[in-house]
C-alpha positions in Angstrom: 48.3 -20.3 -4.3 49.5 -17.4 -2.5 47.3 -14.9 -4.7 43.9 -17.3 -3.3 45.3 -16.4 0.4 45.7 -12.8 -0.4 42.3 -12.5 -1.4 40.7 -14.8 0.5 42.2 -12.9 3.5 41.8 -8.8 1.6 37.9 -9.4 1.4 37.3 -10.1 5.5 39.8 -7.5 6.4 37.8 -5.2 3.8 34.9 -5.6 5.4 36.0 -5.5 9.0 37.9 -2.0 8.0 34.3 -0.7 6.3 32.0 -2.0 9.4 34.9 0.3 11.5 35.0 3.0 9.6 30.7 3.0 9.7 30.5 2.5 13.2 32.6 5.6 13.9 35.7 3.8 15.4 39.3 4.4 14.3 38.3 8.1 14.3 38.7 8.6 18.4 36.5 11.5 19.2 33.9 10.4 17.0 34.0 6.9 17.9 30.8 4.9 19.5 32.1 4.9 22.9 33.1 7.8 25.3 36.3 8.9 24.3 38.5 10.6 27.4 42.2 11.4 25.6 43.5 10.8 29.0 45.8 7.8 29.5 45.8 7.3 33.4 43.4 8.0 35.9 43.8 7.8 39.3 39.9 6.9 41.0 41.1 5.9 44.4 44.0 6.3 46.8 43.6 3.9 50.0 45.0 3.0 53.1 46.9 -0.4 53.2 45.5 -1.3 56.7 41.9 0.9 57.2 41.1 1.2 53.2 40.3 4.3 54.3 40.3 6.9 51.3 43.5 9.5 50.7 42.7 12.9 49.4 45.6 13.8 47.6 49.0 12.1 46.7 52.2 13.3 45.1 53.4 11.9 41.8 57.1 12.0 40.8 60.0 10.8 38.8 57.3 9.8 35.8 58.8 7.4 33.1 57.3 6.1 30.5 58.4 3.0 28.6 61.6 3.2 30.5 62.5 6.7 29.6 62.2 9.7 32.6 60.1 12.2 31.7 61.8 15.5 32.3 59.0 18.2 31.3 55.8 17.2 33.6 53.9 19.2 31.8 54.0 16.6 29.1 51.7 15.3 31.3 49.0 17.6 32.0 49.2 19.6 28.1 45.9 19.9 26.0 43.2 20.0 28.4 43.9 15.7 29.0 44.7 16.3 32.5 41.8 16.2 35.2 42.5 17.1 39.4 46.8 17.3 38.8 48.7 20.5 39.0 52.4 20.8 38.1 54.2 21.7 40.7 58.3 21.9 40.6 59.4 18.3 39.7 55.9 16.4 40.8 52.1 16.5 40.2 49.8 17.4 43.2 46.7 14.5 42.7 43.3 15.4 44.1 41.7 12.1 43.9 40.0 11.3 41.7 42.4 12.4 38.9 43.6 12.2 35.2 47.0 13.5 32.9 49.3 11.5 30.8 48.1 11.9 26.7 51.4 9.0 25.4 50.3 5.4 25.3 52.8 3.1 27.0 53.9 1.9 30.3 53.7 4.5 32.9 56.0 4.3 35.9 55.8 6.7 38.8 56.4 7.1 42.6 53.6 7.7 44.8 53.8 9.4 48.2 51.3 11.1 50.4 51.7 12.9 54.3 51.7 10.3 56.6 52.1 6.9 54.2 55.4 5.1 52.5 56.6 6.4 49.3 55.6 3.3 46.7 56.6 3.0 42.9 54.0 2.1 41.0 53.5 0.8 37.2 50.5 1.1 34.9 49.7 0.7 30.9 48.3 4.0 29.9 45.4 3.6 28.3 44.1 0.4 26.3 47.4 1.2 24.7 46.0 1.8 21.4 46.7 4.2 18.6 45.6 7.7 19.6 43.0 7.7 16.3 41.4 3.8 17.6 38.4 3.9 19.3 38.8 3.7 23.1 36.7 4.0 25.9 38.9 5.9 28.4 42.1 6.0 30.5 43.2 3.3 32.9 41.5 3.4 35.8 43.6 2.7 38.6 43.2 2.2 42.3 46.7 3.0 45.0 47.1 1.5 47.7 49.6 3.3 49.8 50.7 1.8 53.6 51.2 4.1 56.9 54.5 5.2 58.1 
């Protein structure tokens, strides 16, 4: 009985593996869809009240499934990162902008000249295995409110 599951189950997966492999996906780079290694991107940073657009933010105390990330540029390393700079302990953002190459829950603080500090969480990615086909990072929007 358990040998008819087995194969009753090994032929499907076979086949869904082999359409995979032929369409390009589970290769990343060479998969169907545009492949950006980036795991977060930042598209827009608004004002709570106007929704009018902020330039740039500051990004700090990064963690990542829970653990703080103590090199930031972790974070911006093999050409991933798009509109960041490293600077001391935080990444300068020019919006829009990309960095983070690890797949898991990103945690960070966002601040910006003139608006509340806020503590934001986002999945990076489609949290997929780096090699699975993926269509880009996160896209994220802030929302930031005035002192």
């Amino acid at each position: 009985m358990r040998h008819r599951f087995f194969l009753a189950l090994s032929l499907p997966l076979s086949l869904l593996a082999l359409g995979a492999v032929a369409s390009g996906c589970g290769g990343g780079p060479g998969c169907g869809a545009s492949f950006d290694p980036a795991n977060i991107e930042i598209t827009r940073a608004r004002n709570s009240r106007t929704g009018a657009g902020i330039p740039r933010v500051t990004l700090r105390d990064f963690r990542i499934d829970g653990v703080p990330v103590t090199d930031l540029n972790e974070l911006v390393s093999d050409g991933v990162a798009r509109g960041v700079t490293v600077s001391g302990q935080t990444l300068e953002c020019e919006i829009p902008c990309a960095f983070g190459r690890r797949y898991g829950a990103y945690r960070f603080t966002v601040s910006a000249p003139g608006y509340q500090s806020r503590s934001v969480e986002f999945e990076g990615g489609h949290n997929l295995p780096p090699d699975a086909c993926s269509n880009g990072p996160n896209q994220v929007t802030l929302t930031l409110d005035p002192l």
